[in-house]
C-alpha positions as CSV (number, residue, x, y, z in Angstrom):
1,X,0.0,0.0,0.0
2,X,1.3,3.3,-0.9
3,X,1.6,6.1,1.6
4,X,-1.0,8.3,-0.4
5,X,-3.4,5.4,-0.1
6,X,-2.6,4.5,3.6
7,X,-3.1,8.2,4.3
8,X,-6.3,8.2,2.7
9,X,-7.3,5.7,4.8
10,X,-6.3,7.0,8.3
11,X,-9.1,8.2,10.8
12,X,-8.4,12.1,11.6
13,X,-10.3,11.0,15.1
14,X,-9.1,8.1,16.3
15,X,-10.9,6.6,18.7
16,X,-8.9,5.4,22.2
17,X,-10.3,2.9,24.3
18,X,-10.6,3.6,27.7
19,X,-9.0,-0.3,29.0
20,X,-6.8,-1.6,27.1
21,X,-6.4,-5.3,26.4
22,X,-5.9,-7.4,29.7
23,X,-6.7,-4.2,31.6
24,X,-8.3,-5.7,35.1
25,X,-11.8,-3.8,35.8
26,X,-14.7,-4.0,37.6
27,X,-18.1,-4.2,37.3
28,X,-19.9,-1.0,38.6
29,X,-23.5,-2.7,38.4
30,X,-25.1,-6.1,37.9
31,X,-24.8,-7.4,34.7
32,X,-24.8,-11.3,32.8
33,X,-22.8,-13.3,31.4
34,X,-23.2,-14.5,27.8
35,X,-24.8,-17.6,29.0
36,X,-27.0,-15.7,30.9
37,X,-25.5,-16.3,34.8
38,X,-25.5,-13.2,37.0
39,X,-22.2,-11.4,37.7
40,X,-22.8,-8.8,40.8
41,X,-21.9,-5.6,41.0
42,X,-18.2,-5.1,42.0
43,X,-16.9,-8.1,40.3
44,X,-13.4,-8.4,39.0
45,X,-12.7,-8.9,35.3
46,X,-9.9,-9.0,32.8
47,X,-10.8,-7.3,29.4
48,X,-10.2,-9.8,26.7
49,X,-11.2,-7.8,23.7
50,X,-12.2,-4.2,22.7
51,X,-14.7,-3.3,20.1
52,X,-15.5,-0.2,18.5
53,X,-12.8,1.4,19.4
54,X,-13.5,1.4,23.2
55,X,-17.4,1.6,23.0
56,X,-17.6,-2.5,24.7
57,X,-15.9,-4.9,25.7
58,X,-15.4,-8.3,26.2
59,X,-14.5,-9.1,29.9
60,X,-13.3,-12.5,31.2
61,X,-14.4,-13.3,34.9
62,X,-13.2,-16.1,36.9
63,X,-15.1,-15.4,40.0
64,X,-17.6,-15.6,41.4
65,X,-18.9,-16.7,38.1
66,X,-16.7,-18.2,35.7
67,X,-17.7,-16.8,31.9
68,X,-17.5,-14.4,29.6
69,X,-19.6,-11.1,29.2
70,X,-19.8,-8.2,26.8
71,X,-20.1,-4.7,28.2
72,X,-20.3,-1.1,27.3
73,X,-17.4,1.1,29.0
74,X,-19.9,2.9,31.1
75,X,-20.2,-0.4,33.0
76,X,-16.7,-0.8,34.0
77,X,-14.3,1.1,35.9
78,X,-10.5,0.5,36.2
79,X,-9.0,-1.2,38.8
């Protein structure tokens, strides 16, 4: 790809996510995981994926539910 084209191509506003990859966070209410199990409020998380550019994310838990849930930013906070 030339540098015209990759140019072209580059977002003028990136988009930062707020956790990075394998950032540990929190829940900050009640939520599910994908399997529908409840995770409480407080629980501790690992972030294995971002999407949009930071607008969810996919958050391993290993207790006190083991699973997997996908969650908008406004639902986590930073540990």
């Amino acid at each position: 790809m030339s540098y015209e084209t990759m140019h072209q191509f580059q977002d003028p506003h990136p988009n930062h996510p707020l956790f990075a990859e394998l950032s540990v966070v929190e829940t900050l209410r009640p939520v599910e995981t994908d399997d529908g199990r409840p995770v409480p409020a407080g629980s501790r998380g690992t972030i294995v994926a971002v999407y949009g550019g930071g607008k969810a994310y996919e958050v391993e838990f290993a207790r006190p539910v083991v699973g997997n849930c996908t969650l908008r930013a406004d639902a986590l906070q930073a540990v």
